[in-house]
Structures are given as C-alpha cells and as structure tokens.
N, C-alpha and C positions, 0 to 999 in steps of 0.2 A: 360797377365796382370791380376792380383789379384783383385779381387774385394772387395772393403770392404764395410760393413753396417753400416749406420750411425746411430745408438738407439736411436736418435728420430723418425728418421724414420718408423723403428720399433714401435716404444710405439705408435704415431699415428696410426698404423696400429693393434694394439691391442685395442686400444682404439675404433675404428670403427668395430672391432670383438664384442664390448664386448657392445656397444650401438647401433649397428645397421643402422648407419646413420652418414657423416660429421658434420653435427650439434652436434650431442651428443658426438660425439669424441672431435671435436672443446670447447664446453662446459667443458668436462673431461679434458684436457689438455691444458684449459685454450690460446690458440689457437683461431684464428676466422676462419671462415669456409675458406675463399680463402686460406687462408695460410694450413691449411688439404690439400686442392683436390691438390693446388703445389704440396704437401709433395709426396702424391699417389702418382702424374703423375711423380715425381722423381723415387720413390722406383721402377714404372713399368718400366720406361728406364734403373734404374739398373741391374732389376731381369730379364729384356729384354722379360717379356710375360705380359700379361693381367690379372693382379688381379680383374678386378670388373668389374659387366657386367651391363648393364642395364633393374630393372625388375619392370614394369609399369612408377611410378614416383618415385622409389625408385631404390637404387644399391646395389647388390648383390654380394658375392663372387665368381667371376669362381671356376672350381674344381681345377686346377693350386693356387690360391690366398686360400681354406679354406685352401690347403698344406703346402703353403707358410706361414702362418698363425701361423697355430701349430708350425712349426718348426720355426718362432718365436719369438712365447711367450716361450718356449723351450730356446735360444738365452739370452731373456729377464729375463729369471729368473733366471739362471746361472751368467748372468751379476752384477743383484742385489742382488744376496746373495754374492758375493765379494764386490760393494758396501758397502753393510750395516754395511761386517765385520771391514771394511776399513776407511766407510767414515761418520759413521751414527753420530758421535760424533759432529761432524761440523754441523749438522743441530740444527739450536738453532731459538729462539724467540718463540711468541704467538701465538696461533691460537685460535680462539672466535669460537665455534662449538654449533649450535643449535638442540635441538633433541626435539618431542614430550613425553610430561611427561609418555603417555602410552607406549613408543616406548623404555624410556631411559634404563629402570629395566632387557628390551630384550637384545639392543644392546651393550649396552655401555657395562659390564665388560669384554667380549672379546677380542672387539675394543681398549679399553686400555690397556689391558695386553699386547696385542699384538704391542699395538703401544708405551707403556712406556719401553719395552725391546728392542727399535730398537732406538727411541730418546728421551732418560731419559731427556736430556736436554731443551725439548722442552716446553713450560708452557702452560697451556690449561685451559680456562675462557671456562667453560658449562653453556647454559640456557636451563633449560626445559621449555616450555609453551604451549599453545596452537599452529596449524599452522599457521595460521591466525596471531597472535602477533608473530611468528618468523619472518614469511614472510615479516613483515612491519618492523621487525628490519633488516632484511638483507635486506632491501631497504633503508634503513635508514642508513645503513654502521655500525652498534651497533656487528653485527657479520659476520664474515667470511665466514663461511660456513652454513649448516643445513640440516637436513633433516625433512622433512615437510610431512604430507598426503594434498591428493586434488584428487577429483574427474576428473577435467581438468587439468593434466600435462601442461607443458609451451612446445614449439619445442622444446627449448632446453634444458629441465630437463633432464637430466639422470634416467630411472625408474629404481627402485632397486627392487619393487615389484608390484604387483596387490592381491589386498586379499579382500577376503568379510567380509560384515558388517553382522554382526550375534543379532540376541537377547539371552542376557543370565538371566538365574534367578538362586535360591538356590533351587535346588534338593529335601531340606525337608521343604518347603512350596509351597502354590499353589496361587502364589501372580499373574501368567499368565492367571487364572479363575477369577480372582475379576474384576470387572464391577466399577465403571471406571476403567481401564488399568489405576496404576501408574506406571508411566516411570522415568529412573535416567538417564538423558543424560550431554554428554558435553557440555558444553556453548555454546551458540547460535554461535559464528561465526564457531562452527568445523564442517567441512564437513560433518562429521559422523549426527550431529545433524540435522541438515538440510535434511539428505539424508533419514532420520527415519522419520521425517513429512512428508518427500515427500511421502514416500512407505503406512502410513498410510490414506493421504489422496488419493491414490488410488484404498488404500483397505479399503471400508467401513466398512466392515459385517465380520461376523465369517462363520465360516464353517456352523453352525445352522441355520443364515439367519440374527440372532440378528445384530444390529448395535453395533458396536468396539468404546466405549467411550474410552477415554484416562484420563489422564492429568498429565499435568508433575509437579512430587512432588519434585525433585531433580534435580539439577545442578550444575555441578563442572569444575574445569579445572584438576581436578585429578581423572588420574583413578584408586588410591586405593580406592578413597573415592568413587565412581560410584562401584567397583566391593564387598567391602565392604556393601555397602546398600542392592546392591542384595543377595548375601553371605546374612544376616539377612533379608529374606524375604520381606524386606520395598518396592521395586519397583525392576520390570523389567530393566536393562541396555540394551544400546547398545554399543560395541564396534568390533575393527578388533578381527579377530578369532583372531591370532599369538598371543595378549596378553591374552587371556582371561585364568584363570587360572585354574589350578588341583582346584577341589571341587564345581563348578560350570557347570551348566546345560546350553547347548546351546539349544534354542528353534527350530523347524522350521517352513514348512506350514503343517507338519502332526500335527504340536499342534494347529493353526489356524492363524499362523503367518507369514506374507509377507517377500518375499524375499526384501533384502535391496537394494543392489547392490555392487558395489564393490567401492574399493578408491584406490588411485594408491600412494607408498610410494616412495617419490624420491628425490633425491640429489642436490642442488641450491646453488652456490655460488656467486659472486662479482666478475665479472673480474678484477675490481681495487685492492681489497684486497688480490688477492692470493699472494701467497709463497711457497718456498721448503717446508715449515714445514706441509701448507695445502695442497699441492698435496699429502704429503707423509697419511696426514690422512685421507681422500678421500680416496685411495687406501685402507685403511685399511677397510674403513665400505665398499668402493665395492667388495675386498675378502668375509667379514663376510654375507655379503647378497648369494653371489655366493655357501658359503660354507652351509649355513644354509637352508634347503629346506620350502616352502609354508605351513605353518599350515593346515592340511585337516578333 
C-alpha cells in the first residue's frame, strides 16, 4: 500500500522545525495548538516512528523526526515552486502589514521584491510606527499582521530575532564625554527607551567614579531622525545594532557605557484576520530573517 503525505501535514511539521514548539507552529499557521499535536500524532502513525521526544517541559526532535524533517521541507519546496508557477496568480486581496519605523528601511525591500514577484496581485496597506502603537492596532483589528520589538515575547510570538541594544554617537564628535550625557531616544512607550533608563539607573557612575548625569534632549518615533542627531554630534542614541548605520560609532563599557540588554523581534498576527495572502507574507519576512544573519 502507497503512502501518501498530506502538505499540511508536512507544513505543520516545518512550522514546529522552524519555532520550536506547538504553540509557535500553531501561531505560524494559523492553527490552534490541539489541532498541531493531532496533526503530529497523524503524521507519526503515518511515518510509523516517533518524531518528537520529550525534553523537560518542552518537545524535541528524535534523530528519526530531524531526518524526517529535512527531507520535508525538501518535499515542501519542490511542492511550492510548482505552486507559485501555477497557482500564485489566484492569490488576491489585502494584507495590512505592520513593521517598526527602524525595522522598515532593513526589512521591507527584500520582502517585497520578493513577495510582489510571486503575488503582483495581492495589495498591501504598510504602517510604520512604533511597537507599542502597532501592537494596539493589531488589537484593535486596524492590521493584520506585524512585526514588532519587545523585551517580553508573548507564548505564542514567533521570534524572528534576539539582538542587542547598543549606544551609538558620531565618530567625529565627543558628545559621549559631555556631562550631562544628552540622550536621543525613542518615544517613551519603545522598549528600547525604557530599557536605556533602566540600564542607566543601574549604572550610576562612570569608570572615574563621577556620577553619569544624563538628560534626554531628544525624542522621536523615527529612527532617521534619532540616528541623524547623533550622526551631528547633538546627543548620544540608543537603538538595535541591525539598524544602526555605516558612519556611526557604536559605544560600549570600554567607553564607560552599560550594557542594554537585548529585545526580541518577532512576528504577531490575528487569528481572525488571516488569509492566503497573509500566510503567504509571513513566510516571506520568516525566509528573510532566516536568510539574513544577527548584526555583530
């Protein structure tokens, strides 16, 4: 008797390669979690061995399930480039996509190119803003998808990254020595901002011993306008490394300055809102993360 593979199956089963957990696959493909571990518990009576083991409070791949795995997403890709040749024209309507203003200049022209050559047809409403005002519009149901920073991931975010928060200034001023420290941060509700006061308040002192004045001269929701003020000497910024640009000076604690910590960049939609159009763009910014390695 022949066995066949069902490509959901499969995709679920990629989807939990590619997040780590039924939740984040569940999230990814729009799916609720009972409906995943089914899916498994199908694919294992298919494949008739034990894909996933259990390892503390979390599940793991047997070495049987990574195999299974590769060969496929192997399966899955082969699948979808007949697809796309085939059937990509059929995928139509809107998709409302939220990205951070510092995020957009990184991610998006890939993401499109890559996603307007697969579904020309498809129309796409972008908001850049802060995460904090994404996140209360995709609560709000204003967009579909987005991608947002946050310190605290949700279960079931999908992380696309982990990166740290860095200080940067201009290279040919010494705006890092002046007494009070001016600072160019994001608007009070971004993680990043928040996570800079924290690190200041508990790092009082310099390396000397002197006490670390600050104050913050600048606020934006944009970060040309934060990496521009620095760029002309006006105030130290803080942002994630990934954006920070060619011509700018990243600080550390060899100059006298506290480590930030990190923010986690990650993927949040609507169950109610999805569609073929948003699965298929989702995919796209999870390739581009996948493809694109951690600023260092």
């Amino acid at each position: 008797m022949k066995i066949n593979f069902d490509m959901d199956l499969l995709r679920t089963l990629i989807a939990f390669a590619d997040t780590g957990s039924f939740k984040g696959a569940s999230q990814l493909i729009s799916r609720t979690q009972p409906t995943v571990s089914t899916q498994m518990k199908r694919l294992e009576e298919i494949v008739g061995v034990e894909l996933f083991v259990k390892r503390g409070r979390d599940l793991a791949f047997t070495e049987k399930g990574s195999r299974f795995a590769l060969q496929a997403r192997q399966i899955l890709a082969l699948h979808d480039k007949v697809v796309d040749e085939w059937h990509h024209e059929k995928v139509t309507g809107e998709v409302r996509l939220g990205m951070p203003d510092d995020y957009a200049p990184v991610v998006l022209p890939k993401v499109l190119q890559n996603f307007a050559s697969k579904y020309h047809t498809v129309s796409l409403d972008i908001s850049t803003n802060t995460s904090p005002v994404l996140i209360r519009m995709l609560n709000d149901g204003q967009i579909d998808i987005a991608v947002v920073a946050t310190t605290a991931p949700l279960e079931d975010d999908v992380v696309l990254r982990r990166e740290e928060i860095v200080w940067v200034t201009s290279p040919d001023h010494q705006t890092h020595r002046q007494s009070p420290l001016a600072l160019a941060l994001f608007s009070d509700e971004s993680p990043i901002y928040r996570a800079t006061l924290a690190a200041l308040q508990r790092f009082p002192e310099r390396e000397d011993g002197s006490p670390l004045q600050f104050r913050v001269g600048v606020t934006s929701k944009s970060c040309v306008v934060l990496t521009t003020v620095a760029a002309q000497g006006y105030a130290v910024a803080t942002m994630a490394r990934s954006v920070v640009p060619d011509g700018l000076r990243i600080l550390t604690e060899a100059d006298g300055f506290p480590q930030l910590g990190q923010i986690a960049l990650v993927l949040r939609g609507t169950p109610d809102s999805q569609s073929l159009a948003t699965s298929h763009l989702a995919q796209e910014i999870l390739d581009f993360f996948k493809a694109v390695p951690p600023a260092e």
